[in-house]
C-alpha positions as CSV (number, residue, x, y, z in Angstrom):
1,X,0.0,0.0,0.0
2,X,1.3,3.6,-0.9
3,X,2.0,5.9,2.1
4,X,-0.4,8.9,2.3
5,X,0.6,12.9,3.0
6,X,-1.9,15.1,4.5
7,X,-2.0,17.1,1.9
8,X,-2.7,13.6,-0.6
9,X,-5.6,13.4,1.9
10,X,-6.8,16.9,1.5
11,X,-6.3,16.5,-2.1
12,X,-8.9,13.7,-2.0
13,X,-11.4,16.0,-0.5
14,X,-10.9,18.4,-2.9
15,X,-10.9,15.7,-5.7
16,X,-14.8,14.4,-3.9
17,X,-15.8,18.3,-4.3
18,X,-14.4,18.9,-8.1
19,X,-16.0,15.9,-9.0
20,X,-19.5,16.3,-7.9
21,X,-19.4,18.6,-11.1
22,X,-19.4,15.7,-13.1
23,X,-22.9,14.5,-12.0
24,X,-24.3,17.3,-10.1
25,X,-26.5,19.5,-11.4
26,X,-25.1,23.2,-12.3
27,X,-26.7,25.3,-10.0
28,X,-26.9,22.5,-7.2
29,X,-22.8,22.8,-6.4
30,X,-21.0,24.8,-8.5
31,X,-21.4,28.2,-6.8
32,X,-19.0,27.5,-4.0
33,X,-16.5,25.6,-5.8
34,X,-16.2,27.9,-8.5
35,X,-15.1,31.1,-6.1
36,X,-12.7,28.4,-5.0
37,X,-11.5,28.1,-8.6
38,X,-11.4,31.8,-9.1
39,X,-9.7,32.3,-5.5
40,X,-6.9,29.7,-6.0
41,X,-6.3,31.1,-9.6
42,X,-6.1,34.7,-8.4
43,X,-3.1,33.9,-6.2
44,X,-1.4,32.8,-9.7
45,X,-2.0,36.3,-11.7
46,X,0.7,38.5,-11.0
47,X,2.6,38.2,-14.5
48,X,-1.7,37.8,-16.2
49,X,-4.5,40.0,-16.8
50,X,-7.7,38.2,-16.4
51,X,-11.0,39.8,-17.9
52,X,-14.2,37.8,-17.8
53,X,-17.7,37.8,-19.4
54,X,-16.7,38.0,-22.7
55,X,-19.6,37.6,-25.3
56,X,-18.5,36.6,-28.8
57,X,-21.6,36.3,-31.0
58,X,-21.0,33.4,-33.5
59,X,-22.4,32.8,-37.3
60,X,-25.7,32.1,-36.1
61,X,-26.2,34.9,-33.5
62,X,-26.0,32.7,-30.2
63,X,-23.6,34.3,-27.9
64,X,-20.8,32.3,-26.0
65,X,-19.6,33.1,-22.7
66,X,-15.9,33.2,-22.3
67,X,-13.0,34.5,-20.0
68,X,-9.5,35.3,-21.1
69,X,-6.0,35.3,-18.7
70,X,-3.3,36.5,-20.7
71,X,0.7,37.5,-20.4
72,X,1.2,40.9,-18.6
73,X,4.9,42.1,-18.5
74,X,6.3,39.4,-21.0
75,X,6.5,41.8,-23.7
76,X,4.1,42.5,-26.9
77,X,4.1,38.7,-28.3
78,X,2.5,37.1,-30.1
79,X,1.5,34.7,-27.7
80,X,0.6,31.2,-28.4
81,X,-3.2,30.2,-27.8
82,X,-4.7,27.6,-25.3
83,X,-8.6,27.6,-25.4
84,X,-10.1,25.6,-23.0
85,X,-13.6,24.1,-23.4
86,X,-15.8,23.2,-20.3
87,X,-16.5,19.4,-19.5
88,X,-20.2,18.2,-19.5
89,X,-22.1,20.1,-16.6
90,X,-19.3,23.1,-16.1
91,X,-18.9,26.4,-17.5
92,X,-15.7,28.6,-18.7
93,X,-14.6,28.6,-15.0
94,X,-13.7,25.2,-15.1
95,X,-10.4,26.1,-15.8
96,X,-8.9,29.0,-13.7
97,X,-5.9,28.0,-12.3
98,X,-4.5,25.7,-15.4
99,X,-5.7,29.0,-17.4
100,X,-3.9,31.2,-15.3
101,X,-0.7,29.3,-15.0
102,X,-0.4,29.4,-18.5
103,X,-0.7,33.0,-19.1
104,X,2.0,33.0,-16.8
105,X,4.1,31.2,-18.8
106,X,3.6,33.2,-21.9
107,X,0.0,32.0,-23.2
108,X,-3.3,33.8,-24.0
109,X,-5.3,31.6,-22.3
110,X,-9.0,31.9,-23.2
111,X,-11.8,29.4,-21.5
112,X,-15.3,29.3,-22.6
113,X,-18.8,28.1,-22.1
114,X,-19.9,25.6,-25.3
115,X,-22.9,26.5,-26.6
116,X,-26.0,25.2,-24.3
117,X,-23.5,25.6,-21.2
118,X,-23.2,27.8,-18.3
119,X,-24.1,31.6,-19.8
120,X,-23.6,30.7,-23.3
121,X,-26.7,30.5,-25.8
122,X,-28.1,27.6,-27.6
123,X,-28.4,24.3,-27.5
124,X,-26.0,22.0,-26.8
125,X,-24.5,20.6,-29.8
126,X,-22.1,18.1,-29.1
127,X,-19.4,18.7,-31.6
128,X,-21.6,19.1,-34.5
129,X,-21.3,21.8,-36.6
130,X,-22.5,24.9,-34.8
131,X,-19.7,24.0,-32.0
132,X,-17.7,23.9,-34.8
133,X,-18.6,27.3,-36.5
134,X,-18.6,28.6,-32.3
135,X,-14.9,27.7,-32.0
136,X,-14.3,29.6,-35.6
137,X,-15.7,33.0,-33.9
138,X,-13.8,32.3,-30.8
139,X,-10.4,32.1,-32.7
140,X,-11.4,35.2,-35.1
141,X,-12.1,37.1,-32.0
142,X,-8.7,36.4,-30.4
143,X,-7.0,37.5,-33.4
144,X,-8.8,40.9,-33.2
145,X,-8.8,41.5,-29.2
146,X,-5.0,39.7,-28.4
147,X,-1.5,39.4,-29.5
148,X,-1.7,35.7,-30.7
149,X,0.9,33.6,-32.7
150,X,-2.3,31.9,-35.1
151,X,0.1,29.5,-36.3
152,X,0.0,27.8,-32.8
153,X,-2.9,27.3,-31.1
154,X,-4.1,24.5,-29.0
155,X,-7.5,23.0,-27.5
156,X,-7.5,21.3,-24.0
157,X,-10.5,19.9,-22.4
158,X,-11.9,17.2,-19.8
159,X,-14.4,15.1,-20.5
160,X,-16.8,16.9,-22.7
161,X,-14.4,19.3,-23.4
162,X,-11.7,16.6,-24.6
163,X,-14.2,15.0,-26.8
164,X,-14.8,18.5,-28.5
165,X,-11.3,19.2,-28.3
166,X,-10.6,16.0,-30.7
167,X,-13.1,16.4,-32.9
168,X,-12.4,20.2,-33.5
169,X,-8.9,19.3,-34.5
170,X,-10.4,17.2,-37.4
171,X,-12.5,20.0,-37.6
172,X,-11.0,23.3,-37.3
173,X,-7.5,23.7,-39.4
174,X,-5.9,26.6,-37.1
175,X,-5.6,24.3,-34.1
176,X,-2.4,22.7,-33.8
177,X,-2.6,19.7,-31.1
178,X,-5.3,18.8,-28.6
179,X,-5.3,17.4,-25.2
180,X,-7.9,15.2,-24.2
181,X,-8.5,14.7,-20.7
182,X,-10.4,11.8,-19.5
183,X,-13.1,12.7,-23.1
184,X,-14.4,9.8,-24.8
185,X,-12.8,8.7,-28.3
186,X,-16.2,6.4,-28.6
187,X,-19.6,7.7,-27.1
188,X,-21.4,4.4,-28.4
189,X,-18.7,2.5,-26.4
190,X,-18.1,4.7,-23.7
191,X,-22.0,3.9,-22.7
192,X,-23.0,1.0,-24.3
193,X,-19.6,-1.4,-24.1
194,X,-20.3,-4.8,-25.3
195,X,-24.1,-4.4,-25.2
196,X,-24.4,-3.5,-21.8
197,X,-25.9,-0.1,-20.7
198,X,-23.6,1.8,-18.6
199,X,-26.8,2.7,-15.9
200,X,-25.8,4.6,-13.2
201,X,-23.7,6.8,-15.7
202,X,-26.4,7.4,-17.8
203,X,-28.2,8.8,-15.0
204,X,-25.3,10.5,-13.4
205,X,-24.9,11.8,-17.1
206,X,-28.6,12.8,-17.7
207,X,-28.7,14.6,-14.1
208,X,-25.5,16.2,-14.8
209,X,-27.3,17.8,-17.9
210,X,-30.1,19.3,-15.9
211,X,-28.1,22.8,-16.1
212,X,-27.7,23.3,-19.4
213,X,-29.9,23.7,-22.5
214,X,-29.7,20.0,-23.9
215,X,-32.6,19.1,-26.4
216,X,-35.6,17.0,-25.1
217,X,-35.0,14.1,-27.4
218,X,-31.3,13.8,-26.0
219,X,-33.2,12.4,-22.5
220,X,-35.4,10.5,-24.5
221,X,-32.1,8.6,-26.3
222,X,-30.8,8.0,-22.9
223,X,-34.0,6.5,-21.4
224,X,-34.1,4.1,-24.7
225,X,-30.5,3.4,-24.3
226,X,-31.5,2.1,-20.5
227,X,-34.0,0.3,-21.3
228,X,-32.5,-1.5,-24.2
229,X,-35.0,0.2,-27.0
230,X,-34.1,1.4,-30.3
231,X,-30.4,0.9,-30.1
232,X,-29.6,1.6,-33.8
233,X,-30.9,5.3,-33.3
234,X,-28.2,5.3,-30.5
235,X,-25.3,4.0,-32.5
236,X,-26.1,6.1,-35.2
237,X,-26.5,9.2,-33.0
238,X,-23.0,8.1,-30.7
239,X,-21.0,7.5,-34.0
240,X,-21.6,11.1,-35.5
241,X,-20.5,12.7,-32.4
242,X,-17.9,10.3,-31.8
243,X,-14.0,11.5,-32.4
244,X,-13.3,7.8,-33.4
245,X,-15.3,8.8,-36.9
246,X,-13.2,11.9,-37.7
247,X,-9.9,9.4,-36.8
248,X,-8.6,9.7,-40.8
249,X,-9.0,13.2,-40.9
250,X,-6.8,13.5,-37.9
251,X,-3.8,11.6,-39.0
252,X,-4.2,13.6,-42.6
253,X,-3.7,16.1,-40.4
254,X,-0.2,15.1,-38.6
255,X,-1.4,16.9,-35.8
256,X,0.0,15.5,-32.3
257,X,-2.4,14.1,-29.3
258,X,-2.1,14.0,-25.9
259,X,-4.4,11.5,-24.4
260,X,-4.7,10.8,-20.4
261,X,-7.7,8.3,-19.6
262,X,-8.4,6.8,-16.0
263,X,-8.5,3.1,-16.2
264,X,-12.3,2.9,-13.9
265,X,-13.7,5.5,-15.8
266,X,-17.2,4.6,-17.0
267,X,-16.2,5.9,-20.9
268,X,-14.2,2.5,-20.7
269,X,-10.2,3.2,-21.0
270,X,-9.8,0.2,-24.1
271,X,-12.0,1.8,-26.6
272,X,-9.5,5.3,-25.9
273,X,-6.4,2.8,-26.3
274,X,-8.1,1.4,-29.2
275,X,-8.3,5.1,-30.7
276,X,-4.7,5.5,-29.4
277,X,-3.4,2.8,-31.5
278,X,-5.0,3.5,-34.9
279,X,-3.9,7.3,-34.5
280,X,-0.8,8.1,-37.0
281,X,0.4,11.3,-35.6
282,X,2.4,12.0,-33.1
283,X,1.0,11.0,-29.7
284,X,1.4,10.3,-26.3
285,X,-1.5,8.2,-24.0
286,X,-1.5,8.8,-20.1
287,X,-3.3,5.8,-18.5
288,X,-4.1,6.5,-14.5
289,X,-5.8,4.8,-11.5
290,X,-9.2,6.4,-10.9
291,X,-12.6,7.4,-12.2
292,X,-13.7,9.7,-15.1
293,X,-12.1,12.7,-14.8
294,X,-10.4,11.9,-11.2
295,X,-6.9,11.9,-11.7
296,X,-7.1,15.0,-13.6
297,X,-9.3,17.2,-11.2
298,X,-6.1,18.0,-8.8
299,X,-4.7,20.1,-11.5
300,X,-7.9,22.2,-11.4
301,X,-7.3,23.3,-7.9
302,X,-3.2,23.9,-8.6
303,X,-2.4,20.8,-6.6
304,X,1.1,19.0,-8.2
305,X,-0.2,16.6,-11.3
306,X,1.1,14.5,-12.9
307,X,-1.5,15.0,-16.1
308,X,-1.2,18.5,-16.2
309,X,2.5,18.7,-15.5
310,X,2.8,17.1,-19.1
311,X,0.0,19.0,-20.6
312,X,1.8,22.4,-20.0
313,X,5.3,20.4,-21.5
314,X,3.2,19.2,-23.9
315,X,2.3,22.7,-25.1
316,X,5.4,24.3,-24.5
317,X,7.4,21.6,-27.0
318,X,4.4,21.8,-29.6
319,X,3.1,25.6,-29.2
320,X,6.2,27.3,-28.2
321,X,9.7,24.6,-29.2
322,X,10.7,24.1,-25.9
323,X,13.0,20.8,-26.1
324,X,12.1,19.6,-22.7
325,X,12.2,16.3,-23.9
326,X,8.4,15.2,-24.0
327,X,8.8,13.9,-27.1
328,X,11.8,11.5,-26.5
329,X,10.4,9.9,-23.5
330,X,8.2,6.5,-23.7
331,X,4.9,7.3,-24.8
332,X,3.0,5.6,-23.0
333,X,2.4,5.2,-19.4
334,X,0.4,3.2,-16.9
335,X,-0.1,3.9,-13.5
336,X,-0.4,0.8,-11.4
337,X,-3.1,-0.3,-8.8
338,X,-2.2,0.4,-5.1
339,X,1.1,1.9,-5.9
340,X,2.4,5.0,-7.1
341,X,4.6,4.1,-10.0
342,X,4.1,3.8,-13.3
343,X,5.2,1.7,-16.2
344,X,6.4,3.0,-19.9
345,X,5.7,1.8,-22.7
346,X,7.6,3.1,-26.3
347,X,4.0,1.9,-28.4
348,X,0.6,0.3,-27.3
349,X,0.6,-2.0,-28.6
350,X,3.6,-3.3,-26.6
351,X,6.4,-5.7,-27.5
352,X,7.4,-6.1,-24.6
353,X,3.0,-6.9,-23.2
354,X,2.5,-11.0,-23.8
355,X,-0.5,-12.6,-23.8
356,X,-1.0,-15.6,-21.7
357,X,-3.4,-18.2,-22.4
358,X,-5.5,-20.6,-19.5
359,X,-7.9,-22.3,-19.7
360,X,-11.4,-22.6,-18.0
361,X,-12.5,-25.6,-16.3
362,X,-16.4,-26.4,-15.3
363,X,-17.4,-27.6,-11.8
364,X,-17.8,-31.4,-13.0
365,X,-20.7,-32.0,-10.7
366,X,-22.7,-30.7,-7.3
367,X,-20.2,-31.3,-5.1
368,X,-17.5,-28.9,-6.7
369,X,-17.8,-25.4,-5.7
370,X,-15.4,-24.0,-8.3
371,X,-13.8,-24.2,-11.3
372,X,-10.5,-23.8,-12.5
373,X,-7.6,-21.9,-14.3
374,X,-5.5,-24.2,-16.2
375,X,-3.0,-23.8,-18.5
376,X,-3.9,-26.6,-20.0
377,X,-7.6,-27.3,-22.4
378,X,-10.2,-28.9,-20.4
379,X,-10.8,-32.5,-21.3
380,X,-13.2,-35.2,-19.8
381,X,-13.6,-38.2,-21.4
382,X,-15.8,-41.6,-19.7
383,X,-17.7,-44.2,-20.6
384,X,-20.8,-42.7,-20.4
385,X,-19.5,-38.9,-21.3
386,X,-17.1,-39.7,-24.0
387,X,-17.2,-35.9,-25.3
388,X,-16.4,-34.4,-21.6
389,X,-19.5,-32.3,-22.4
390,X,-20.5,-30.3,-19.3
391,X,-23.1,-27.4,-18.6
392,X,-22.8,-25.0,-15.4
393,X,-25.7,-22.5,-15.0
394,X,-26.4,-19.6,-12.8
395,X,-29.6,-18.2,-12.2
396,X,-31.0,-14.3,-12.1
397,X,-33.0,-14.5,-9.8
398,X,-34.8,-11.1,-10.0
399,X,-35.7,-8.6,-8.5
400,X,-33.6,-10.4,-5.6
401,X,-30.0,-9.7,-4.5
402,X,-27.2,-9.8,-6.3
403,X,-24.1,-12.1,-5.3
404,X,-21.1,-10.7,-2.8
405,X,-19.3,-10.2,-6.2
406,X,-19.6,-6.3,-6.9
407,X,-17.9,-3.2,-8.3
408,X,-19.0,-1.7,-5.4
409,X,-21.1,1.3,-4.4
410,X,-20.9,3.1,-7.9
411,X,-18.2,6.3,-7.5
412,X,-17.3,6.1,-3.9
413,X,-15.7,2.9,-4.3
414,X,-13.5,3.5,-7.1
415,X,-12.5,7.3,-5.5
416,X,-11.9,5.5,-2.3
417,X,-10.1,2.4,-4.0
418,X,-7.7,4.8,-5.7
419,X,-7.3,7.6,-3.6
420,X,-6.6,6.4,-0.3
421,X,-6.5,2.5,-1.0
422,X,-9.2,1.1,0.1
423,X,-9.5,-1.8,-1.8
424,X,-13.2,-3.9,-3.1
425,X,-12.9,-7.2,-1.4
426,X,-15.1,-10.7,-1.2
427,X,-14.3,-13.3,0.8
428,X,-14.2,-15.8,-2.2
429,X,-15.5,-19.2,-0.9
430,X,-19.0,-17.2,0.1
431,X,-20.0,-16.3,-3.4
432,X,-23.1,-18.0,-3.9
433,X,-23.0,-21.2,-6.9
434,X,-26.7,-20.5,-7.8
435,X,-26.4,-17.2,-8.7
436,X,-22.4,-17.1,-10.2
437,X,-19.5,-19.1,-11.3
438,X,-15.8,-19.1,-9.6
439,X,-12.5,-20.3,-11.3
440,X,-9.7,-20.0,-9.5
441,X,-5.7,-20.7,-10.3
442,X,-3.2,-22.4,-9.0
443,X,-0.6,-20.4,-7.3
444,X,1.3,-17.9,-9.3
445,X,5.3,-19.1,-7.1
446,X,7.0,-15.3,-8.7
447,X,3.5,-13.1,-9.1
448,X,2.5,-11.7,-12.2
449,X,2.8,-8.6,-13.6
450,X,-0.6,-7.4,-15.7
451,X,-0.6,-4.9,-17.8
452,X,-3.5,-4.6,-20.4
453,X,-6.5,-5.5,-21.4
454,X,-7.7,-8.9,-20.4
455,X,-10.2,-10.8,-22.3
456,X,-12.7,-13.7,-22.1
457,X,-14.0,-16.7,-24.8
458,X,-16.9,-18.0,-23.6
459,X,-19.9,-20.4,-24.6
460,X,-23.3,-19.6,-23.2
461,X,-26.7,-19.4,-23.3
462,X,-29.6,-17.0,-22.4
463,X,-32.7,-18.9,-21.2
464,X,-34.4,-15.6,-22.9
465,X,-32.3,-14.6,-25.1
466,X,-31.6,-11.1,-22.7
467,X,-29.5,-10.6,-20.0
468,X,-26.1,-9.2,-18.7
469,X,-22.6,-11.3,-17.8
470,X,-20.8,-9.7,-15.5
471,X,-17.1,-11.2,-14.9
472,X,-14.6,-10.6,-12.1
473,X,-11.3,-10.8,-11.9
474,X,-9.9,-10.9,-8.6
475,X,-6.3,-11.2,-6.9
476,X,-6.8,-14.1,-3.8
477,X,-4.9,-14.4,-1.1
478,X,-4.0,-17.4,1.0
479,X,-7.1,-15.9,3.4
480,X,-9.4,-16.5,0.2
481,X,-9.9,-13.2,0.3
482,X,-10.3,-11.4,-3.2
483,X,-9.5,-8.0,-4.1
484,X,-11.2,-6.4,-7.3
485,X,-8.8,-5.9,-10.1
486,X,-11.3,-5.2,-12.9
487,X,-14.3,-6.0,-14.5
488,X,-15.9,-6.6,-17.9
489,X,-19.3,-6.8,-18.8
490,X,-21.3,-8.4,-21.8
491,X,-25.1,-7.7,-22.8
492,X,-27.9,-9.6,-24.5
493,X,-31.2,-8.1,-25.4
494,X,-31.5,-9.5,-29.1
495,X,-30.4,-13.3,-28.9
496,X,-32.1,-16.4,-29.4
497,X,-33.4,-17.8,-26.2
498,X,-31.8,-20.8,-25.1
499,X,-29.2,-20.8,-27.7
500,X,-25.6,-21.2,-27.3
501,X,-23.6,-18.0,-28.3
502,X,-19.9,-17.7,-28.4
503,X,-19.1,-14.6,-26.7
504,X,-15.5,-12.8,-26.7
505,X,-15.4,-10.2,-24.1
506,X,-13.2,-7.8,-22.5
507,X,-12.2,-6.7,-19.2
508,X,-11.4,-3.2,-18.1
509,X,-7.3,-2.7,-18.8
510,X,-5.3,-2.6,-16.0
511,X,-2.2,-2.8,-14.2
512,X,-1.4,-4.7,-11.1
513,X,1.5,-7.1,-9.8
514,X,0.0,-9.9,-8.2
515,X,2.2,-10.9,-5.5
516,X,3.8,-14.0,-5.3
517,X,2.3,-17.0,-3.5
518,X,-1.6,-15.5,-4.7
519,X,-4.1,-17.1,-7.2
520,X,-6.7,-15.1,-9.4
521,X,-10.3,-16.0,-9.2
522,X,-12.7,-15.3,-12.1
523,X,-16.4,-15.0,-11.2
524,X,-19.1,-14.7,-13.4
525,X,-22.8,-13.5,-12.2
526,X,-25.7,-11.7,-13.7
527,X,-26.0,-8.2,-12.0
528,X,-23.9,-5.1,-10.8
529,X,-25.6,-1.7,-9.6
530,X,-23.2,0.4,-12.7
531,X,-25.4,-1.9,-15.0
532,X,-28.5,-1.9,-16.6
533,X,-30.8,-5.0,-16.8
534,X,-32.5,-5.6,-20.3
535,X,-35.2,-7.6,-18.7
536,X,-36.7,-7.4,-15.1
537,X,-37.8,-11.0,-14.9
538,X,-35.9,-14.2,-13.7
539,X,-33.6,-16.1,-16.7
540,X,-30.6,-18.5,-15.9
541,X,-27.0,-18.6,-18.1
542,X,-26.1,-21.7,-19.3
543,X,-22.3,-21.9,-19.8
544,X,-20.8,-25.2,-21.9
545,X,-18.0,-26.9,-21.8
546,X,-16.8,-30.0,-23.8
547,X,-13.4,-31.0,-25.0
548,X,-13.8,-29.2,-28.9
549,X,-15.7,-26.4,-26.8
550,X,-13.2,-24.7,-25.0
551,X,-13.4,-21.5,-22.7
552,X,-10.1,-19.4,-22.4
553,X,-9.1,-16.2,-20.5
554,X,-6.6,-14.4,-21.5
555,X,-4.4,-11.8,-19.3
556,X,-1.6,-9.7,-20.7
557,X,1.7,-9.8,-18.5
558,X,5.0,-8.2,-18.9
559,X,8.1,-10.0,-17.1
């Protein structure tokens, strides 16, 4: 376990209170955190000039709200441009402190409201193309009112605001680089991953929206999406928006990314590495412990951070040609679970990441409680079972409890888990057998050191053809006591009841060493509270095993 400051601690407290922004209403928290923005920032102005509630009126006569820090003292310029762009349920003062540092070191910083936001007009738009005729007024009116070098200018944003900030630079030809902070590369994964609605961020996402101007039929989506109704107008909807369908304009482009991406986060952290790895241009991916946007609130109140420490060398090498040697250093980092270091990486995909491949094996009758992990394929071959064909089932039993297997209470567990290292543990051998699976390993003698994105090849069948699959991975010790490393989860809402489907799923990347001496466990139920179900009756999950009908998992490991 990582030794904790007091001012680590604090920071945590301040990390609870920047968050709520993410799924609080507007006018419910913001207020008071905001004059702690602006109070924080104003301690870093004496080399800035800050001026506030700007209106710039764009193409189509909707105003945007904006505020400006820029150099004072640092001669006539021109200045390179930052323009921030507020994450989903925050304004332009989001972004006081990294705005004001940056003025300080030689940048008209300028931070606004997108359109349907804080005091800006309209309706949201989500990247389409009034944001993107919005962002064109906002750089014409920077060349009229400021000193700016146009030939480098850069967007930054969390969330929301790192979304926008990728698509605008397929978008929008004067912006240099982006960095994208915690945004989603793939809105139709980032809430509907392997058919499985992400619930409890849909709702956190919906109530966060209840300060702006967001169209009617954008709640209406959402409620489909939860209930599992008219999916295609979701994908369709999610893939015009997404930054992962402007990804070949980008690397026409050449223009360099900075990515960081929390590896809970509930816009899943593989589909951003997925983007990652199909981007051209030059590019650097930041993967951290925590939840959406967790790692990088700190920087917002001008605590040390280690995301926006390389977003300002990020800028100065791209935006100003400072050789502080961004650009030669690995590009890609993980941070690891309960520990403070992180591993590089040169590329993702890795070299020096291998897969390893085990095995599942069934309980082979009433009196086994678990299954296995086995490097070696299951086989079971008798008399009377010459095929070694065997069935396991669970059963959803609803709308009764779930197993002991959880991700947790939604938020506050994966703050807590990350923050102060309070880890998500089961005791193992207590996990009911009606209502999940368990496969545990042997003992792993020298650890294991995972790094990636796990995955699962399984054969099973939905007694009505709807359901969720929810799968564990845990580290166990000698106690039997597992702690959560990840999770993946798979939906059904179309598929032929009682038919046997192949499924290949993922789990969430991440990095852990699993000491030496421990087992991993595998368990497989049917519900978690972050999940949605697509059917509110009972169904059972028929998984099969036979020796030509093998189920693997496979974990990436470095050595």
């Amino acid at each position: 376990m990582k030794a904790r400051s007091a001012k680590t601690i604090f920071s945590f407290l301040m990390l609870m209170t920047v968050f709520s922004f993410f799924i609080v209403p507007r006018n419910a928290s913001a207020v008071s955190v905001y004059e702690i923005l602006k109070v924080v920032a104003a301690m870093e102005t004496s080399d800035c000039d800050y001026t506030e509630n700007i209106s710039i009126v764009s193409s189509d006569g909707v105003t945007i709200s904006a505020n400006v820090y820029s150099p004072k003292n640092q001669g006539a310029g021109p200045f390179p441009v930052v323009v921030f762009i507020n994450s989903w349920g925050m304004d332009e003062y989001e972004y006081q402190v990294p705005a004001a540092t940056l003025a300080q070191r030689g940048y008209v910083a300028l931070s606004y409201s997108a359109r349907g936001f804080g005091k800006s007009g309209g309706v949201v738009n989500f990247g389409g193309a009034k944001d993107a005729a919005d962002l064109t007024a906002i750089l014409n009116y920077l060349e009229s009112q400021y000193s700016v070098d146009t030939n480098n200018i850069a967007a930054v944003g969390i969330s929301y605001g790192g979304m926008s900030a990728l698509t605008a630079l397929a978008k929008q030809s004067r912006i240099k680089t982006v960095a994208c902070l915690s945004g989603p590369s793939d809105f139709d994964r980032g809430l509907f991953d392997q058919n499985a609605t992400r619930a409890f961020w849909i709702q956190s996402l919906v109530s966060g929206g209840s300060g702006q101007n967001v169209d009617a039929s954008f709640g209406a989506m959402m409620d489909d999406l939860q209930n599992y109704t008219n999916i295609p107008v979701y994908k369709a909807w999610a893939a015009s928006i997404s930054p992962a369908s402007f990804i070949s304009q980008i690397n026409a482009s050449g223009k360099p990314v900075y990515m960081s991406h929390n590896l809970d986060d509930m816009f899943i952290s593989n589909s951003n590495m997925d983007f990652y790895t199909k981007l051209t241009v030059p590019k650097k991916l930041d993967l951290n412990q925590g939840i959406h946007a967790s790692a990088e609130a700190g920087g917002l109140l001008g605590f040390d951070n280690y995301i926006w420490s390389n977003v300002y060398r990020w800028l100065d090498y791209h935006l100003k040609g400072i050789q502080n040697g961004i650009m030669s250093e690995k590009s890609v980092t993980m941070e690891k679970k309960f520990a403070s270091e992180r591993d590089s990486f040169d590329a993702w995909p890795s070299s020096l990441v291998k897969s390893k491949v085990f095995y599942l094996h069934p309980r082979r009758n009433i009196f086994d409680y678990d299954g296995e992990i086995k490097t070696s394929t299951y086989y079971l071959s008798t008399l009377l079972n010459p095929t070694g064909a065997i069935t396991n089932t669970i059963n959803h039993f609803y709308p009764l409890a779930d197993t002991a297997a959880t991700t947790g209470i939604p938020e506050v567990s994966q703050i807590l888990e990350s923050y102060i290292d309070v880890p998500l543990t089961v005791l193992v051998d207590i996990i009911s057998t009606e209502k999940a699976l368990v496969f545990k390993s042997d003992r792993f003698s020298s650890g294991l050191k995972i790094r990636g994105i796990a995955k699962l090849h399984l054969n099973v069948a939905f007694s009505t053809g709807k359901g969720i699959l929810v799968a564990y991975l845990y580290d166990v010790s000698d106690a039997g006591i597992g702690t959560l490393l990840t999770h993946g989860v798979y939906g059904a809402y179309n598929l032929t009841a009682g038919k046997n489907q192949t499924i290949d799923m993922e789990l969430a990347a991440q990095a852990y060493d699993l000491p030496a001496g421990h087992r991993l466990a595998i368990v497989i139920d049917t519900d978690d509270p972050l999940y949605g179900q697509p059917v509110n009756s009972y169904y059972a999950e028929k998984f099969s095993f036979s020796n030509s009908l093998q189920s693997r998992f496979e974990i990436p490991t470095v050595d």
